[in-house]
C-alpha positions in Angstrom: 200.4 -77.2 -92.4 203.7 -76.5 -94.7 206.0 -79.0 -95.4 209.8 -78.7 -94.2 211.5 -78.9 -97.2 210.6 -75.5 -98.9 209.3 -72.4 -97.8 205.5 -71.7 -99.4 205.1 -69.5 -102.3 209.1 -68.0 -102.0 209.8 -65.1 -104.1 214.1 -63.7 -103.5 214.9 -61.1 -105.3 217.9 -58.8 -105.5 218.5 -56.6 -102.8 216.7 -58.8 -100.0 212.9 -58.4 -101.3 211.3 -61.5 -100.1 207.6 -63.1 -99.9 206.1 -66.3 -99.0 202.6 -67.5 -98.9 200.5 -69.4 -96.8 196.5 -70.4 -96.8 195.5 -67.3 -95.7 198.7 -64.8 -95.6 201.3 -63.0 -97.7 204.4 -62.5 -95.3 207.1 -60.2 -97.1 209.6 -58.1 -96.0 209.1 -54.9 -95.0 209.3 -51.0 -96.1 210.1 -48.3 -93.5 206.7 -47.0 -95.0 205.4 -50.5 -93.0 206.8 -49.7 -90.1 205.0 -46.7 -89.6 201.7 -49.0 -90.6 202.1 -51.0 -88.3 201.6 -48.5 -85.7 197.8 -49.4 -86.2 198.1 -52.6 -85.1 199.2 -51.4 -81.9 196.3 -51.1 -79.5 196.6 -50.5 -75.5 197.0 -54.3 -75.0 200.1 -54.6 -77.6 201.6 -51.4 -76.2 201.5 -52.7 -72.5 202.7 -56.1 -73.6 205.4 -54.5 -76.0 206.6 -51.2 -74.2 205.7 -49.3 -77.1 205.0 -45.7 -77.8 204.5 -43.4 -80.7 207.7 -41.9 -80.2 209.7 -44.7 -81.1 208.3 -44.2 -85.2 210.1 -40.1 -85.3 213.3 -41.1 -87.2 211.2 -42.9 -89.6 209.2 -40.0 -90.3 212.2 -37.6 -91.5 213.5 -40.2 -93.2 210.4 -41.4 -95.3 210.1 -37.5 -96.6 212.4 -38.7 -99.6 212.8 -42.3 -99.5 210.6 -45.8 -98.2 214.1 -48.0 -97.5 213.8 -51.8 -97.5 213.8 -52.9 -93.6 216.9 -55.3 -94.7 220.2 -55.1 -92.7 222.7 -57.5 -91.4 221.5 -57.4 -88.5 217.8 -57.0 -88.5 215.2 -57.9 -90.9 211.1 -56.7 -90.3 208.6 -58.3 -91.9 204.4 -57.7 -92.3 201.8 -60.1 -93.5 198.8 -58.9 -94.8 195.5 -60.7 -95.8 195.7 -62.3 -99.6 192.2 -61.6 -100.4 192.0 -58.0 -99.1 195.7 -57.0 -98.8 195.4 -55.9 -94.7 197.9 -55.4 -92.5 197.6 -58.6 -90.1 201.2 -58.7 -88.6 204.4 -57.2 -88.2 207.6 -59.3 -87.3 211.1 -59.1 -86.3 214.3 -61.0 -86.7 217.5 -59.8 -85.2 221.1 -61.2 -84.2 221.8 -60.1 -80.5 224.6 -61.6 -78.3 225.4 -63.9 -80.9 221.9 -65.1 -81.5 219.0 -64.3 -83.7 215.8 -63.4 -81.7 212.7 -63.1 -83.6 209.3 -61.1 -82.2 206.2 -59.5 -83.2 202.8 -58.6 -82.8 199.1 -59.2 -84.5 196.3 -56.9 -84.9 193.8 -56.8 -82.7 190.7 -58.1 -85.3 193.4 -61.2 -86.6 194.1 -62.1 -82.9 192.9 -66.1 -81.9 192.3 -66.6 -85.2 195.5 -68.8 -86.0 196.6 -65.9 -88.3 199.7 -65.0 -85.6 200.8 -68.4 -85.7 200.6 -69.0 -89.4 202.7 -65.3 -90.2 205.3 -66.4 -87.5 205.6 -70.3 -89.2 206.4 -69.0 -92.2 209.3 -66.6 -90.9 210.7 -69.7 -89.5 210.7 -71.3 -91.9 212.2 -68.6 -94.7 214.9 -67.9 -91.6 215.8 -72.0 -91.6 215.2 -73.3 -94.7 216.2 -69.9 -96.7 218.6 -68.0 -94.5 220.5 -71.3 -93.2 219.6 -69.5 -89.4 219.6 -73.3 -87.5 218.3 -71.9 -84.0 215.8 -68.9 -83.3 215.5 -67.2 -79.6 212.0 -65.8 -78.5 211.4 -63.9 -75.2 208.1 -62.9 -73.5 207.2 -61.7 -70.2 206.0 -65.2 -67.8 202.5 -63.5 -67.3 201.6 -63.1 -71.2 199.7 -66.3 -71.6 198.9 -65.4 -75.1 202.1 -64.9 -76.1 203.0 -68.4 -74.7 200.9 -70.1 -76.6 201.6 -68.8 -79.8 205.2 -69.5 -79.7 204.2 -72.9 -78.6 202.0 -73.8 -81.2 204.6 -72.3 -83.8 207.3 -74.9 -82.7 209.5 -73.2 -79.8 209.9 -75.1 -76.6 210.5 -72.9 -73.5 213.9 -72.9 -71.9 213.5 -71.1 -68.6 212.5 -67.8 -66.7 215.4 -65.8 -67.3 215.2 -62.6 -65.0 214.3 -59.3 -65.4 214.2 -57.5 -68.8 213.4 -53.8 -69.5 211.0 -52.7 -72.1 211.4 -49.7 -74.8 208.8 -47.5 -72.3 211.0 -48.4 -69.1 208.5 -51.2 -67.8 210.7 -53.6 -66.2 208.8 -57.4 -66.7 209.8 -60.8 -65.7 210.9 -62.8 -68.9 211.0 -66.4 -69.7 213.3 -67.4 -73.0 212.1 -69.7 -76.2 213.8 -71.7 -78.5 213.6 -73.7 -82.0 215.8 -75.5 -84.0 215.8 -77.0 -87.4 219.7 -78.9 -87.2 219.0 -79.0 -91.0 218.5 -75.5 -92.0 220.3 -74.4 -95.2 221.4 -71.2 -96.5 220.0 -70.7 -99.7 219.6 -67.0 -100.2 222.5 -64.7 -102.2 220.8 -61.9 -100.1 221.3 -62.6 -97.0 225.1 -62.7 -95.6 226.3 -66.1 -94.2 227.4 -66.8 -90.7 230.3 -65.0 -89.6 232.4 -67.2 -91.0 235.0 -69.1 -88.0 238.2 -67.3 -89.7 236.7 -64.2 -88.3 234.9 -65.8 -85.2 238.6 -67.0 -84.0 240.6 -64.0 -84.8 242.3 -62.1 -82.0 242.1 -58.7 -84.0 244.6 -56.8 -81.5 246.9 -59.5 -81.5 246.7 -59.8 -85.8 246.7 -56.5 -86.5 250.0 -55.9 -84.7 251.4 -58.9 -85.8 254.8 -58.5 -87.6 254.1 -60.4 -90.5 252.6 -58.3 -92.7 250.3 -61.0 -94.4 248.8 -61.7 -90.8 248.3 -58.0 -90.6 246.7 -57.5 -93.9 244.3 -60.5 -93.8 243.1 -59.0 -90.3 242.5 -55.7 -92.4 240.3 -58.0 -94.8 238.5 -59.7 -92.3 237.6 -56.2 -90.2 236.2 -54.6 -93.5 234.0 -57.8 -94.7 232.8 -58.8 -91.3 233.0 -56.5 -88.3 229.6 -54.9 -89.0 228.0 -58.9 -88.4 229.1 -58.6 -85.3 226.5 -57.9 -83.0 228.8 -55.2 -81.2 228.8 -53.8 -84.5 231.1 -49.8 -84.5 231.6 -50.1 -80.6 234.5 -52.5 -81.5 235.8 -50.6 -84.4 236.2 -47.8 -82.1 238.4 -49.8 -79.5 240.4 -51.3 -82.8 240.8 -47.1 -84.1 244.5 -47.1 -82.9 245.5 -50.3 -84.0 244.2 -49.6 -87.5 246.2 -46.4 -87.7 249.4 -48.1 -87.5 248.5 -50.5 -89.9 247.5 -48.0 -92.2 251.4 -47.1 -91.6 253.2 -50.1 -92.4 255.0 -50.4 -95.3 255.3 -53.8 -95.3 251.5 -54.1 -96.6 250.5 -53.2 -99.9 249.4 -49.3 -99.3 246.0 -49.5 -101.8 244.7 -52.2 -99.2 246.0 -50.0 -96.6 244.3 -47.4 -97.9 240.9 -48.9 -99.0 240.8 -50.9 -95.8 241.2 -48.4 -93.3 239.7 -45.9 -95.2 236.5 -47.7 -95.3 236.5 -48.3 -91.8 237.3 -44.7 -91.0 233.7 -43.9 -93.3 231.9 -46.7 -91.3 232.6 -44.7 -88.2 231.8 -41.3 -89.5 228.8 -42.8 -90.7 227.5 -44.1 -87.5 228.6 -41.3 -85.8 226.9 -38.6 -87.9 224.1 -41.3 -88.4 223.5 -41.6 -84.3 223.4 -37.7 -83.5 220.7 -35.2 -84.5 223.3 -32.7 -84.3 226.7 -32.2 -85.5 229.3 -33.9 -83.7 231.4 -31.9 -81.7 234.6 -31.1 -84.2 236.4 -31.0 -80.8 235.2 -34.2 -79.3 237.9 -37.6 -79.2 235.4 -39.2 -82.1 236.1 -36.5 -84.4 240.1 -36.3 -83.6 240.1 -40.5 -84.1 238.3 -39.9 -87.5 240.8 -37.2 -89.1 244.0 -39.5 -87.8 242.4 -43.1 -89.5 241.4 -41.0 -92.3 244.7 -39.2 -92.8 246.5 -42.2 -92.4 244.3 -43.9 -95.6 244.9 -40.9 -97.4 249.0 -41.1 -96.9 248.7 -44.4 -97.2 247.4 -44.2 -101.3 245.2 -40.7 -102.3 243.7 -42.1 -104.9 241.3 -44.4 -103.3 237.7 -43.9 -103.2 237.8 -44.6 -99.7 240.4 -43.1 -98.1 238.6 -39.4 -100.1 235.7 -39.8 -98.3 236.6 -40.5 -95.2 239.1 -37.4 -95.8 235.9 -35.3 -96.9 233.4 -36.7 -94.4 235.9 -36.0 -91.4 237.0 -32.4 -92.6 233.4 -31.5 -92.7 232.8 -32.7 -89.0 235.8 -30.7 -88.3 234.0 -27.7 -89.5 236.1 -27.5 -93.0 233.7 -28.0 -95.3 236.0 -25.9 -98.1 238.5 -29.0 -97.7 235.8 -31.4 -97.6 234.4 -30.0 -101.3 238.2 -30.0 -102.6 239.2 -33.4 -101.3 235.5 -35.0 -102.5 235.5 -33.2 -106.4 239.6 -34.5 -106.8 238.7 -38.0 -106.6 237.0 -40.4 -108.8 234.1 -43.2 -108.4 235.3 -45.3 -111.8 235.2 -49.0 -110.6 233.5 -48.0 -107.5 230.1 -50.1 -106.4 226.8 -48.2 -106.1 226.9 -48.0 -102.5 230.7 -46.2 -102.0 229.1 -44.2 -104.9 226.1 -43.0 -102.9 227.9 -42.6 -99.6 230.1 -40.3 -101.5 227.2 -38.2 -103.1 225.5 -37.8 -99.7 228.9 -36.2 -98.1 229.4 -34.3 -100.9 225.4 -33.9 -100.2 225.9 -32.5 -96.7 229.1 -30.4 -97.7 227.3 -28.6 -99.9 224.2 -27.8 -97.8 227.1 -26.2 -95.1 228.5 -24.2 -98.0 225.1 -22.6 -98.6 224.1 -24.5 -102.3 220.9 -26.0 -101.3 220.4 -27.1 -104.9 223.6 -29.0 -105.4 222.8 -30.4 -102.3 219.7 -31.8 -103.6 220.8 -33.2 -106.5 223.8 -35.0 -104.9 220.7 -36.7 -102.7 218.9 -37.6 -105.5 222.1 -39.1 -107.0 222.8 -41.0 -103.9 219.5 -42.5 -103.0 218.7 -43.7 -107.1 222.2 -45.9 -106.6 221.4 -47.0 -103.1 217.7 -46.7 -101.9 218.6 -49.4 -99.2 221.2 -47.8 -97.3 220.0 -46.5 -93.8 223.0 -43.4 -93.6 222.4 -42.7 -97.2 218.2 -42.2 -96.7 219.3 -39.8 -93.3 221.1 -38.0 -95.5 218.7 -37.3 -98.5 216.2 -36.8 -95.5 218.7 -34.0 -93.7 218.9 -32.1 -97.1 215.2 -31.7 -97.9 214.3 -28.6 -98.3 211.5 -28.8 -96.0 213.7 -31.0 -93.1 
């Protein structure tokens, strides 16, 4: 039906916006605002097969009260397809990196079902993911009773490896699972949206070892590698965490130049405060170990070189879980953003965001939101943040 050497009807645009086109389908990528669609495609059959329930769309919702973010991370990308001649929603799909490979998944409205129209949605994913994305193999899973699901990964090109034990669904159904595979050996990465491979500099590196090695250029390219690459790993800020210590005495060592010292560690140090504000409905606990490792990475950037962009907010973000939120204003308002890219821009507008909602200013608050999601609409922590400061959240 399409032939290999391009993907249908491609539109790439800046910032990961992406569409292709078949007979009968526009696939594209998704909104958070789609993901909450979707949910109408999920009727009893699709929840039982899925493990799906309602609950699982909340953090959307808060999040949707100021912004409709593009479903486009490193490691996960949704997608919908809709009907070209009346624009309905006819399937939602998923592609995500897991253990090292990408999976892909998704599900079909009930009126589109054994129609072809699941098969033609998921060809075309494959084929933006190989021929676009340069992804060479895709993994698909699927309980070993869901005929239905069998056949449409068949007829869309995966061949079934073998049952692979027991898996356990969003809802706590445990299922017997069998795993698909399929591979284009001459997939090509074509989009400047999409990150690369983790490249084998990274793949190779024994980070403890580097970062304590005594040659400060070792050292330092470790630093670089961490910053670019550790959030493509699929273990993501779990590792980061284990690496905290070994990043504050880099951040000491004066044999490596103290701005990349700084910048480096610093925006590590925001990556984990991030995450962890991100993760919790509630403050984190200024007493907890999470909290303590924040403040020493962050005051280590800070001694390292003040000045940097990064080292101030992870300065500002940590005094405010601390419960400091004077400091945080201070330390945030004495730096500057010249030079800086939209996105350290609008991480640093939502702290200063949330440090001024503690302080009581509701309205500077607000405006720092606004700030922050115009420069970076796309960013998940950034969106939480405008969300949290709502009036009405």
């Amino acid at each position: 039906m399409f032939g290999w050497s391009q993907v249908p009807g491609l539109k790439c645009r800046a910032g990961g916006v992406h569409e292709a086109r078949s007979r009968r389908l526009v696939v594209s990528t998704a909104r958070m605002s789609d993901a909450l669609a979707t949910a109408a495609l999920m009727d009893d059959e699709a929840r039982y097969w899925q493990g799906w329930s309602p609950e699982l769309l909340e953090p959307y919702k808060r999040i949707l009260a100021t912004c409709d973010p593009l479903m486009w991370k490193k490691r996960r990308i949704d997608f919908v397809g809709r009907d070209r001649s009346t624009g309905a929603l006819v399937a939602s799909l998923s592609l995500y990196r897991r253990d090292g490979r990408y999976h892909i998944g998704g599900t079909v409205g009930a009126q589109f079902r054994r129609q072809g129209y699941g098969r033609e949605a998921l060809l075309l994913v494959c084929l933006m993911a190989h021929r676009h994305l340069g992804i060479v193999e895709l993994s698909a899973g699927c309980e070993t009773t869901h005929e239905a699901s069998q056949r449409w990964l068949k007829s869309s090109g995966f061949t079934m490896l073998e049952a692979s034990g027991t898996h356990t669904l969003p809802n706590g159904r445990v299922i017997d699972s069998c795993w698909w595979r399929r591979r284009d050996g001459t997939a090509k990465h074509r989009c400047p949206n999409f990150p690369r491979d983790t490249p084998d500099a990274y793949r190779r590196l024994d980070v403890r070892q580097a970062l304590t090695d005594p040659r400060p250029e070792v050292a330092a390219n470790a630093l670089a590698l961490l910053v670019r690459h550790a959030l493509d790993d699929e273990n993501g800020t779990a590792r980061l965490w284990e690496y905290a210590p070994l990043l504050e005495q880099v951040a000491g060592r004066a044999d490596v130049t103290p701005r990349l010292r700084s910048t480096g560690v610093g925006a590590l140090a925001v990556t984990l405060g991030s995450d962890l504000a991100y993760s919790h409905d509630a403050k984190p606990d200024p007493a907890s170990k999470e909290v303590a490792t924040l403040a020493r990475l962050a005051e280590a950037a800070s001694a390292a070189d003040p000045s940097t962009l990064a080292a101030s907010c992870a300065l500002g973000l940590t005094r405010l879980m601390q419960n400091r939120p004077k400091e945080a204003k201070a330390t945030l308002e004495a730096t500057t953003t010249t030079g800086a890219g939209d996105t350290a821009v609008a991480v640093t507008h939502a702290v200063r965001g949330m440090v001024e909602k503690e302080l009581g200013d509701a309205a500077a608050a607000r405006r720092l939101a606004d700030a922050a999601t115009r420069l970076a609409p796309e960013s998940p922590f950034v969106c939480w943040v405008a969300a949290s400061l709502d009036p009405a959240a």
